[in-house]
Wavefront OBJ file of the C-alpha trace (Angstrom):
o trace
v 117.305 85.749 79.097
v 114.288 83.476 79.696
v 114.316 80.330 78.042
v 110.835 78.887 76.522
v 110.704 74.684 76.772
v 108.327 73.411 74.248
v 107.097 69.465 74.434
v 104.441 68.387 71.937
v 104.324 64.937 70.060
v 102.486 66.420 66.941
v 105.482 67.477 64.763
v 103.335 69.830 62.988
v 101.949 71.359 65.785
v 105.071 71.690 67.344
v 106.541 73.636 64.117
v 103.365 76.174 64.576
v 103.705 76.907 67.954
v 107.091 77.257 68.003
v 107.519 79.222 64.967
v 104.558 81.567 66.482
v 106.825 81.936 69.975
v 110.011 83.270 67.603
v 108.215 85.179 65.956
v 106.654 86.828 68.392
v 109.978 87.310 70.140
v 111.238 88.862 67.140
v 108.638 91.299 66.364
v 108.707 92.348 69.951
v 112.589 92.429 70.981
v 111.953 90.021 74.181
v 114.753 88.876 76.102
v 113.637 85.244 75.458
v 115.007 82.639 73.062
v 113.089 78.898 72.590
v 115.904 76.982 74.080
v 113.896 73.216 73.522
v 110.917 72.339 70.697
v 110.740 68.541 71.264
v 108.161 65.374 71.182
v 110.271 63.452 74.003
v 109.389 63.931 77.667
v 113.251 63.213 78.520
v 114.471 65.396 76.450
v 112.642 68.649 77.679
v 113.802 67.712 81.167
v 117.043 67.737 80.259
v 117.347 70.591 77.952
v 115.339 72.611 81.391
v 117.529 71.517 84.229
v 118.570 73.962 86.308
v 116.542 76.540 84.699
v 114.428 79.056 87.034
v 111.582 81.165 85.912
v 111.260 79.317 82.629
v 108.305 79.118 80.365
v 107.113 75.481 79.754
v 104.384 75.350 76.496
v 103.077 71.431 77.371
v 100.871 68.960 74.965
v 98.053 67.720 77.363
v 97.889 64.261 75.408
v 101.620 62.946 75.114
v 101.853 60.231 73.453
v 103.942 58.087 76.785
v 103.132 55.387 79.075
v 104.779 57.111 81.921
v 103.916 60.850 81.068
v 100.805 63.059 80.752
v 101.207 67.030 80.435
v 99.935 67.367 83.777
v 103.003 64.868 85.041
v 105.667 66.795 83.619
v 104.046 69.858 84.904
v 104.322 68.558 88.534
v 108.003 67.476 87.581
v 108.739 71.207 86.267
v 106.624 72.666 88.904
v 109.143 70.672 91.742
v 112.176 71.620 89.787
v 111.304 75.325 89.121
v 108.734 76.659 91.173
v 108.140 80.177 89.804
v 108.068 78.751 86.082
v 105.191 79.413 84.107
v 103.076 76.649 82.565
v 100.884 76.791 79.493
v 99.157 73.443 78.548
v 97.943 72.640 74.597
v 95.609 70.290 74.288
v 92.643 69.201 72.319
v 89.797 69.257 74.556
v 88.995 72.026 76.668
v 87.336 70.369 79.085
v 90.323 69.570 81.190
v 90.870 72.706 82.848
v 90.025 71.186 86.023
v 92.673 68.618 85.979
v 95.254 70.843 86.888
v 93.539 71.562 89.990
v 93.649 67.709 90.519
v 97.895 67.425 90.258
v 97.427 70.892 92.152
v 99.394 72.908 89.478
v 98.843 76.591 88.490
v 98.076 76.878 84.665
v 98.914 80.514 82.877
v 96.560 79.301 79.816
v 94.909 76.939 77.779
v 95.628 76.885 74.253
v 92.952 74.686 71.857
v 94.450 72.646 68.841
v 92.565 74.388 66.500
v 94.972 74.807 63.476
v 94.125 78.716 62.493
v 94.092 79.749 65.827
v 97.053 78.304 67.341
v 99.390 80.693 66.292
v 97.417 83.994 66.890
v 97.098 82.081 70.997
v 100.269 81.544 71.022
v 100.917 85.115 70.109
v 98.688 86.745 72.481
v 100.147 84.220 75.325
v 103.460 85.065 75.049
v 102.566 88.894 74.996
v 100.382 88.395 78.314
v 103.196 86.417 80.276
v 105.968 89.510 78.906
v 103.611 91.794 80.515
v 103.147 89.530 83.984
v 107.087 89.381 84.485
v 107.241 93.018 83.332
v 104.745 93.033 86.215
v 106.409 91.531 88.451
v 109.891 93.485 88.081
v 107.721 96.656 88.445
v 106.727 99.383 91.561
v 103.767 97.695 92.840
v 102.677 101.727 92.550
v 103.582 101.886 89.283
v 100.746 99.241 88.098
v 97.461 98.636 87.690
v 95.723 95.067 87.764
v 92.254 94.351 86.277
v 90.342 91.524 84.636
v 89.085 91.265 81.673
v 86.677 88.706 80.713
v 89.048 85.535 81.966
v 92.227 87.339 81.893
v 93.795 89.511 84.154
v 95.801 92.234 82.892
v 98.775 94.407 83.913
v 99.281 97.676 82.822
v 102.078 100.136 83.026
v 100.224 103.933 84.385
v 102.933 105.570 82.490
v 101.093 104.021 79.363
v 97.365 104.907 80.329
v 95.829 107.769 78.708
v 92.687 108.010 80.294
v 89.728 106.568 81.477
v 85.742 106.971 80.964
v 82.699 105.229 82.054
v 81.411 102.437 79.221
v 77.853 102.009 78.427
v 77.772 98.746 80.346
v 77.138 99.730 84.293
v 79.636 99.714 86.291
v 82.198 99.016 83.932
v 85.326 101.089 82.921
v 87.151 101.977 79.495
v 90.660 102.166 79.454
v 92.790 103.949 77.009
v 96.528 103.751 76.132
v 97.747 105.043 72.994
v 97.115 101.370 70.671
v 94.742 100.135 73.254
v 91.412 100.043 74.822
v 90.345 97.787 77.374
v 87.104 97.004 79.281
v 86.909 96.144 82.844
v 84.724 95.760 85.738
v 85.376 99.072 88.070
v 84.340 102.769 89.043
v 86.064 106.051 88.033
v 85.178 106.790 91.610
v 87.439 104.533 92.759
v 90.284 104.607 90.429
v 90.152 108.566 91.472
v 91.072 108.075 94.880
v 93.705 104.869 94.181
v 95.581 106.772 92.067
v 95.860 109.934 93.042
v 97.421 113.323 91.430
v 98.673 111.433 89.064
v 95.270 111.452 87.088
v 92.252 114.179 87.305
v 89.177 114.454 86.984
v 87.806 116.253 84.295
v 84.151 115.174 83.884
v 82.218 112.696 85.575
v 82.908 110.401 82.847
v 86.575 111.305 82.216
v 89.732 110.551 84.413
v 92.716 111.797 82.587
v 96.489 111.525 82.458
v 97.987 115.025 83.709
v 101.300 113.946 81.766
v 99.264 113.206 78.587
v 97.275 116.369 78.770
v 98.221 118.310 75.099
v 95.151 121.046 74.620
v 92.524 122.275 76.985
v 89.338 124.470 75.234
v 87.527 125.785 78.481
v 85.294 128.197 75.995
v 83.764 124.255 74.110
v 84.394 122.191 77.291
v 86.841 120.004 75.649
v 90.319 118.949 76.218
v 92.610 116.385 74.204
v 95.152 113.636 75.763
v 97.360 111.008 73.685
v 95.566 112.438 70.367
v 91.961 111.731 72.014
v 88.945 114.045 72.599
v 87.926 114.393 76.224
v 84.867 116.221 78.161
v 85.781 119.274 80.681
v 83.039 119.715 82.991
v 82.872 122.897 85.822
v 83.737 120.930 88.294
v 86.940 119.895 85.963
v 87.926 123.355 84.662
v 88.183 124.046 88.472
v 90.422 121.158 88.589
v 92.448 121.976 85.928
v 93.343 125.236 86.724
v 94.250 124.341 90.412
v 96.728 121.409 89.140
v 97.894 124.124 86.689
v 98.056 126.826 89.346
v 95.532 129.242 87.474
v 97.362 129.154 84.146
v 94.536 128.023 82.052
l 1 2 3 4 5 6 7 8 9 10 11 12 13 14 15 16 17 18 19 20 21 22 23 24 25 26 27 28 29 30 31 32 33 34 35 36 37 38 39 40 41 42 43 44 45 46 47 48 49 50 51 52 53 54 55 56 57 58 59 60 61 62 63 64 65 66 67 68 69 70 71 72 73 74 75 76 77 78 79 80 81 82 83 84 85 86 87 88 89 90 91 92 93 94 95 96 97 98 99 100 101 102 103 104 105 106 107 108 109 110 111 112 113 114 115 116 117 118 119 120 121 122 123 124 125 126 127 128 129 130 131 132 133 134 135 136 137 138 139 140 141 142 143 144 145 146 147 148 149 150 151 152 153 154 155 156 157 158 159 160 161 162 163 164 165 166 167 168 169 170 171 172 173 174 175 176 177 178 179 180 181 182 183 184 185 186 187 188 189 190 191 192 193 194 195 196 197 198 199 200 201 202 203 204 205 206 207 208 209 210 211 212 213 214 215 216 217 218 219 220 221 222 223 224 225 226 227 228 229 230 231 232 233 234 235 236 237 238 239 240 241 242 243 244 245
């Protein structure tokens, strides 16, 4: 089980995030558990030692003459190098500060009060999917960015792809998902192989998630979704098939 460390001085802040991290653990079955939600510096480090691979949620602005965020992020970073950091603060302008005490920041969540707990939420679901990552055939993964973040996704979960209407960006499908990044069906063609074809110029599909093929209206449906079969694809098709289609 991972265990979640959470240090803020604002008591009410504190009962947000932290109520935001359970429930989100909850909802989602993660093997995690918030093992500290305190306002004193000491106390985190004590409830923490010896952990490894922990997530640390840190207040920027603690209210201590001998600690900042950024401190006790250097401290945690000694103790447990592959631990994740998230910093809370107030100001997001000190983003840059972390390259200062040369620490490596997951996110930055604002103390804005009606968005701290969807942030929270959204964190906590982006650092499951990084140690899911992690754990994971490099194979069995893709990495992309989008906007800011970069993403991991399971292939087993990808539907399809198609071009989007902004150049030289790609849509990504999975069955409660769709996500924009920068890339070339081209390119994801040849990386991943067999796995996916080809169907239109526009359209890389799943073989696995293939349900109905139409050759007669040049349409074929994955996951649920309507997808374009071009010549070129039908040709495809029926050689992955072996010339049952």
């Amino acid at each position: 089980m991972i265990g979640i460390y959470l240090c803020d001085d604002e008591e009410a802040v504190r009962h947000q995030i932290q109520t935001a991290l359970e429930w989100r653990i909850f909802v989602e079955n993660y093997d995690m558990k918030v093992v500290c939600s305190v306002a004193n510096v000491q106390e985190l480090l004590a409830a923490s030692e010896g952990e490894r691979c922990g997530i640390y949620f840190l207040d920027v602005e603690l209210k201590d003459k001998e600690w900042d965020g950024f401190r006790l992020g250097q401290e945690l970073r000694r103790r447990d190098p592959h631990g994740t950091l998230v910093y809370i603060t107030s100001y997001g302008d000190l983003v840059w500060r972390t390259f200062q005490y040369h620490l490596e920041a997951f996110d930055y969540i604002i103390k804005v009060p009606e968005q701290i707990g969807p942030s929270v939420s959204k964190c906590l679901s982006e650092i499951h999917l990084r140690l899911l990552a992690e754990r994971q055939d490099p194979a069995e993964m893709l990495t992309l960015r989008t906007g800011e973040t970069v993403r991991h996704v399971l292939l087993r979960d990808v539907i399809f792809f198609e071009t989007a209407s902004i150049p030289h960006h790609v849509l990504l499908h999975t069955s409660n998902s769709r996500m924009d990044f920068l890339g070339s069906l081209n390119e994801l063609e040849i990386r991943l192989g067999n796995r996916f074809v080809r169907t239109h110029r526009a359209y890389l599909v799943a073989m696995d998630k293939i349900e109905t093929v139409d050759l007669k209206r040049n349409k074929l449906w994955a996951g649920g979704h309507e997808c374009l079969l071009s010549r070129a694809g039908k040709t495809e098709l029926r050689k992955r098939m072996g010339g049952s289609q």
